[in-house]
N, C-alpha and C positions, 0 to 999 in steps of 0.2 A: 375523249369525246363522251358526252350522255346523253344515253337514250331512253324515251321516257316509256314505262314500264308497257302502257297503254296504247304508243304506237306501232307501228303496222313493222320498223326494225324490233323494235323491244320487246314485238310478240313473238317473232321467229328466232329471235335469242333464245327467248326464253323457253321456246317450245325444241328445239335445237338440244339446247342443253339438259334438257328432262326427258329426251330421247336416247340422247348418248348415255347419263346417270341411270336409266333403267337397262337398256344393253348392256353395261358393263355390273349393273346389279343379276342380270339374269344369267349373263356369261359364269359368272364366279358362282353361284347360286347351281349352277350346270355342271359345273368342274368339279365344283362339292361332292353333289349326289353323284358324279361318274365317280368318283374314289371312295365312295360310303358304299358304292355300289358292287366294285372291284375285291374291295375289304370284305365283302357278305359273300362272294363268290370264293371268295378263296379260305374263307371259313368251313363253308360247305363242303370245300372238295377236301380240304385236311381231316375235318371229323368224317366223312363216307370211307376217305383211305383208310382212318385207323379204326374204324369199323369193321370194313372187308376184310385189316390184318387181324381181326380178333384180340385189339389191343385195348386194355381199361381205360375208358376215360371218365367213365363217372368221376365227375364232383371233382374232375383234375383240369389244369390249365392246358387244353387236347394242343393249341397252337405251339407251347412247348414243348408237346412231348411230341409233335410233327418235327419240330425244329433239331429235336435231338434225336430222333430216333427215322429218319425217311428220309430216304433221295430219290429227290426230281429226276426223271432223263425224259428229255424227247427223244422220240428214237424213230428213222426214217422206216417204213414197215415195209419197204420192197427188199432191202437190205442189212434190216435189224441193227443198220448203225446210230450209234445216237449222235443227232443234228445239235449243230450249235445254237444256242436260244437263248437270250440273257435274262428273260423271267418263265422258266416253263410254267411257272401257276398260271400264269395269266396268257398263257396259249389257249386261243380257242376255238375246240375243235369241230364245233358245230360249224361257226362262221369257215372255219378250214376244208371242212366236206361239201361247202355248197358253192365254194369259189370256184371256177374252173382250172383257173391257177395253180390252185394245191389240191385238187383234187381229183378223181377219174370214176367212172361206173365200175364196179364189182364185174370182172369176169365171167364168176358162180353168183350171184345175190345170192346166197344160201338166208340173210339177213334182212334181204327185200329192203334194204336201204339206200337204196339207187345212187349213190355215190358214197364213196368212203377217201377221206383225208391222205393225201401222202405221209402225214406223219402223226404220231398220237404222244403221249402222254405215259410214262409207265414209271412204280414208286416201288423203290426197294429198298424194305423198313427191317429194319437189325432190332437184336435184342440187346438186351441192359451190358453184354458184354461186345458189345459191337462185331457179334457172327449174324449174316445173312439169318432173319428167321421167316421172310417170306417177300414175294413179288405178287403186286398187288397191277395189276391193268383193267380197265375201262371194256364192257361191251354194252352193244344196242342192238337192238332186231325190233323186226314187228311182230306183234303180238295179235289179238283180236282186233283191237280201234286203236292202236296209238301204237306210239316207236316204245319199245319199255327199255329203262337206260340203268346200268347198274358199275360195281367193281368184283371182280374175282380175285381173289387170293391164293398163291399159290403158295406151297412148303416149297423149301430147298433143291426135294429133289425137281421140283416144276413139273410133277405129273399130280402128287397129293393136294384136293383142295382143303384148305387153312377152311375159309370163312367167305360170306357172301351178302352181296348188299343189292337190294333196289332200290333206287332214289327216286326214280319220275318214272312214271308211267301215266296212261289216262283211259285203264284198263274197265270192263262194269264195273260200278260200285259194288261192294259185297262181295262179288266172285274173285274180282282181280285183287282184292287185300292178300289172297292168299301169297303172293309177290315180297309183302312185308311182315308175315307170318314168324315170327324165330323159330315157333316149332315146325315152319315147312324149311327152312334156309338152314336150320339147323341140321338137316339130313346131310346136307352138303358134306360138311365137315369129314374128312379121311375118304372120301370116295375119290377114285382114279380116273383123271381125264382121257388117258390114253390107254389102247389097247398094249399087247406085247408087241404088234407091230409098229406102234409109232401112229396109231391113226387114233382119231378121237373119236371117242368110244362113250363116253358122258351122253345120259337121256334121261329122259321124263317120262315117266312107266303108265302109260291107262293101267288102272287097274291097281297100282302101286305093286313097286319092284320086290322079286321075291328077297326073302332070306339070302344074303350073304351077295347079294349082287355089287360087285363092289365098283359100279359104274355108274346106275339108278338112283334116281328118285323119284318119288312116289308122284301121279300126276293127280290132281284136285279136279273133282267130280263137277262139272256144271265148266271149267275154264280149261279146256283140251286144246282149243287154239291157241290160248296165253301162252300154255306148257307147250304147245310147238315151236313157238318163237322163242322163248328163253332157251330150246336146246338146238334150234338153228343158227342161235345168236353164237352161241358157246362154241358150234361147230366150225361157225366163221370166223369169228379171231380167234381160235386157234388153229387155224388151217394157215393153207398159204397165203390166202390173201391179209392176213391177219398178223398174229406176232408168231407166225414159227421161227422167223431168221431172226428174229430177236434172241427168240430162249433156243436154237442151235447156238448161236452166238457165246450166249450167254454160257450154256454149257460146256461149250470149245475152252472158255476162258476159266470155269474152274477146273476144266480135268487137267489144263497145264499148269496150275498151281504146283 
């Protein structure tokens, strides 16, 4: 049968099918940028991890040296077991702490982050000879105006910090740079998370930390709130509600090596 282009069928043909060819132009067009989109996230998170671990990647292919040198584990944080997840890069853990479903209010908010994830995210990156040379996890707290989001790194024995990254924050301008500072993040490096007792012991000094403190950092003159939150943050996941059963865990399983 023909229908003539001009009549009252032939319009809504035609308007029919110039409907459907832009919905399935814009569906695909959508699908595109979610995986162009996926691909830039998980860039991020591979160069921030081997960041935190204090690994070179200047002028190197960093997605390689993720690939060779870090492993993924989601790990449940009530139980420190690692949960089954068939792409943990693409776990995410924001969406995971605001769902009710996977997530619960903090006990202690030590983090003022009014809910926290049943399960996170934590990467354990070897050296060229494939020994453990540090454990790298995820913390956030709030700081003056925004949630400030970063990775910690830890050495072997899981009390020494390796290296340390801020990624996002939306702290003053000018004062809250000190966040991405190397020479303030650079203190970090060989200071001890924990006391002798097991308790965490890592802070942010007004006044900056004396000589030989080997817990301190020095706190930045003008952002004293910023510096409460990063050592709130710190105290939170590594406490209980955070990754202690993780790295007990973890420890159980190399001392019966």
């Amino acid at each position: 049968m023909v229908f003539k282009k001009d009549s009252f069928i032939g319009t809504m043909i035609f308007t029919v099918t110039l409907c459907l060819l832009c919905s399935f132009m814009i569906t695909g067009t959508a699908e595109l940028l979610k995986e162009r989109k996926l691909v830039k996230k998980r860039d991020e998170l591979k160069r921030n991890v081997l960041i935190a671990a204090a690994v070179d990647i200047a002028d190197k292919d960093f997605s390689e040296i993720f690939k060779q040198k870090v492993k993924p584990l989601l790990i449940t944080l009530d139980t420190g077991a690692e949960a089954p997840q068939v792409n943990v890069l693409d776990f995410d853990e924001r969406l995971a702490a605001i769902d009710p479903n996977t997530s619960r209010p903090p006990k202690k908010d030590l983090a003022k982050i009014k809910s926290r994830a049943a399960q996170a995210r934590v990467f354990k990156v070897f050296d060229d000879k494939g020994e453990l040379a540090s454990v790298v996890v995820p913390i956030y707290g709030k700081g003056l105006w925004s949630i400030i989001y970063g990775y910690i790194a830890l050495q072997p024995d899981l009390n020494t910090i390796e290296n340390v990254i801020f990624y996002e924050h939306g702290e003053t301008p000018g004062i809250g740079d000190f966040l991405n500072d190397p020479q303030w993040t650079a203190q970090w490096h060989g200071k001890q998370l924990f006391n002798a007792k097991g308790k965490v012991a890592f802070k942010v000094v007004k006044g900056g930390a004396k000589p030989g403190d080997i817990h301190g950092v020095d706190a930045v003159s003008g952002a004293t709130m910023s510096g409460r939150g990063v050592q709130r943050a710190v105290k939170f996941w590594f406490g209980a509600e955070g990754f202690e059963m993780f790295f007990n865990n973890l420890k159980a399983a190399e001392g019966s090596k």
